[in-house]
C-alpha positions as CSV (number, residue, x, y, z in Angstrom):
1,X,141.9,267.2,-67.5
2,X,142.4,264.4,-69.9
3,X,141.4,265.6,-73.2
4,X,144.1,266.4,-75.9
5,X,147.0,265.5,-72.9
6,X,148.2,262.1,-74.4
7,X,151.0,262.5,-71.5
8,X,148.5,262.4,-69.0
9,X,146.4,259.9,-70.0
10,X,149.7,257.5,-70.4
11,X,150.4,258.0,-67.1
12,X,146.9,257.6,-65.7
13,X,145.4,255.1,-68.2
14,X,146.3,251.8,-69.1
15,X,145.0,248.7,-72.0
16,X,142.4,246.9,-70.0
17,X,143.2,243.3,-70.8
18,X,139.3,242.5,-70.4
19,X,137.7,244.8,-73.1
20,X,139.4,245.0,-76.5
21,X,140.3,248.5,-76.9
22,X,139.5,249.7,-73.6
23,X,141.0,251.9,-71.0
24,X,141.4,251.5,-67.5
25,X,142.3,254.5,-65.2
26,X,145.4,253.6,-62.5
27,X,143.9,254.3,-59.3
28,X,146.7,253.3,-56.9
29,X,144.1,250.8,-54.9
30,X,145.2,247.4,-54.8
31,X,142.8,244.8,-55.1
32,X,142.5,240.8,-55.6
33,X,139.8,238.9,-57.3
34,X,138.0,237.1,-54.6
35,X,136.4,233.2,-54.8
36,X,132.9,235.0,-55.7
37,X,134.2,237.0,-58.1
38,X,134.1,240.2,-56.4
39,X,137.1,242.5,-56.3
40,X,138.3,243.1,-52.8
41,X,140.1,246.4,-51.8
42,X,143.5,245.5,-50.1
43,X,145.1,248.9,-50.0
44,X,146.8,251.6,-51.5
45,X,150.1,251.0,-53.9
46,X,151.4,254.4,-53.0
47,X,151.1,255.0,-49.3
48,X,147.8,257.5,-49.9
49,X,145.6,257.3,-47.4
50,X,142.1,259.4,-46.7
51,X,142.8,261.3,-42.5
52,X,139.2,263.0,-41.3
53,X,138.1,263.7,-45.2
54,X,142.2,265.4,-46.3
55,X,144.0,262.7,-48.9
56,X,147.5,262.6,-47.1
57,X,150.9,260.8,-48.3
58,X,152.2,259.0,-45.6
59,X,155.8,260.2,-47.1
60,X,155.0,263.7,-46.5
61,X,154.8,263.3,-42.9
62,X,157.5,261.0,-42.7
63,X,159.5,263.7,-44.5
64,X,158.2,266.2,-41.6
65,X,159.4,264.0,-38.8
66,X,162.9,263.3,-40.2
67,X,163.3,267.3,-40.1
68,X,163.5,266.8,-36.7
69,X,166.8,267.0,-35.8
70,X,166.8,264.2,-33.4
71,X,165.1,261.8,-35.4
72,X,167.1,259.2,-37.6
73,X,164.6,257.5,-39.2
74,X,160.7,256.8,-39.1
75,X,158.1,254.9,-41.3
76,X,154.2,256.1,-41.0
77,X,151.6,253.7,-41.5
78,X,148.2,254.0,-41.4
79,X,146.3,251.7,-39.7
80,X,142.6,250.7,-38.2
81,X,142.0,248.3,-35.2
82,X,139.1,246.6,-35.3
83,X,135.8,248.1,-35.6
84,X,138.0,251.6,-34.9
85,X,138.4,254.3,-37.4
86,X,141.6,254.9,-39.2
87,X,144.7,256.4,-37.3
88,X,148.4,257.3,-38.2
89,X,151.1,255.4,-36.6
90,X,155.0,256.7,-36.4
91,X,157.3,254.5,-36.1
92,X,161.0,256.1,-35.3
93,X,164.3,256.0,-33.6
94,X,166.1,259.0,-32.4
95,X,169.1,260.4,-30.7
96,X,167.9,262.0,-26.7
97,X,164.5,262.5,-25.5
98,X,162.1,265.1,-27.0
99,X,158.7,265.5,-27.8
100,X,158.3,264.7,-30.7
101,X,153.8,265.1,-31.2
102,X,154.7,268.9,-29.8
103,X,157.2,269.7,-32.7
104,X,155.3,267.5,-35.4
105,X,152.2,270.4,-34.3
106,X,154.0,273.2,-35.0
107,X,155.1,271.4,-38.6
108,X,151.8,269.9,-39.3
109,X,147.8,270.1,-40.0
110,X,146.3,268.2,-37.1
111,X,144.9,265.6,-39.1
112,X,148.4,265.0,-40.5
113,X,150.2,264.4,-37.2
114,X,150.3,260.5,-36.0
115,X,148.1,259.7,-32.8
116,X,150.3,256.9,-31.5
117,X,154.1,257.0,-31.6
118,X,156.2,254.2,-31.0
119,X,160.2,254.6,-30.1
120,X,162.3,251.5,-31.5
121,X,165.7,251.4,-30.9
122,X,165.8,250.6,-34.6
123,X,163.2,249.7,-37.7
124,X,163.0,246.2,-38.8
125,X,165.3,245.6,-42.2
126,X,164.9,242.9,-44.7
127,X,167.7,240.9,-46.1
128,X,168.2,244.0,-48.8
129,X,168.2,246.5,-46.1
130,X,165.0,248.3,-46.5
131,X,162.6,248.7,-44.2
132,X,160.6,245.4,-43.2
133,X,157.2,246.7,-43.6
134,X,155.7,243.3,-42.8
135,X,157.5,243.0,-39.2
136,X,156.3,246.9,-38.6
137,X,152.3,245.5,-39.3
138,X,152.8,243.0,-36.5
139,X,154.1,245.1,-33.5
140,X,151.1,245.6,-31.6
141,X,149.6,249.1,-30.5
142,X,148.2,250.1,-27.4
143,X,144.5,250.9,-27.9
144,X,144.7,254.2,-26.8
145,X,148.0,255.0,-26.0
146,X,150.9,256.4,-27.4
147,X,152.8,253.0,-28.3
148,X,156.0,252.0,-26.2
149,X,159.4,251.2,-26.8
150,X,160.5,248.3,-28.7
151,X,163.3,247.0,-30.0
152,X,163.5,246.0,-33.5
153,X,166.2,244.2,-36.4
């Protein structure tokens, strides 16, 4: 899909600094150069993630759940516990009780909809008021369940 679309391949190609002349293609993995020279996958620059075989944007679903008229904010992330498979986490506050994995199934494919979802009274901010993606990773999740209610910053 390439050929003849210089627009495309500007946007999906860039110089590779280690081959005069070369290209490299712009995956959207990030990964570091490790001590044995070995690149090591660390994750995705653009919140894509692969659910159960379907390539998913966590900001789709986030989009989903702030339709919900009680919900005032949420962040997805996508996370895997130890020697567990990958599952979709939903972090979010909201005004009254409601339930909010019944509505996301009427919105959503399955594979889409978060199996744990954890209530804060509000997301963790950073000093320039975005979310605090950092504190989010280090609020622990239930092995099974569907997360609890936490307070955040």
């Amino acid at each position: 899909g390439y050929v003849n679309r210089d627009d495309l391949t500007a946007a999906a190609f860039l110089d590779d600094p280690f081959a005069e002349g070369g290209r490299m293609y712009r995956t959207g993995d990030l990964v570091r150069l490790n001590d044995e020279l070995d690149l090591e996958f660390i994750g995705r620059v653009d919140h894509q993630v692969k659910v159960r075989g379907y390539r998913v944007e966590l900001s789709e679903i986030e989009l989903a759940v702030r339709s919900l008229e009680y919900v005032r904010d949420v962040v997805i992330e996508a996370r895997t516990p130890e020697g567990g498979t990958l599952r979709l986490v939903a972090f979010y506050t909201a005004d009254g009780d409601a339930d909010i994995r019944a509505d996301l199934e009427r919105l959503l494919p399955d594979y889409m909809v978060p199996a744990v979802f954890v209530r804060l009274d509000r997301l963790p901010l950073d000093r320039n008021g975005k979310v605090d993606r950092r504190r989010l990773s280090g609020i622990e999740i239930a092995a099974g369940g569907t997360g609890g209610g936490a307070g955040g910053d």
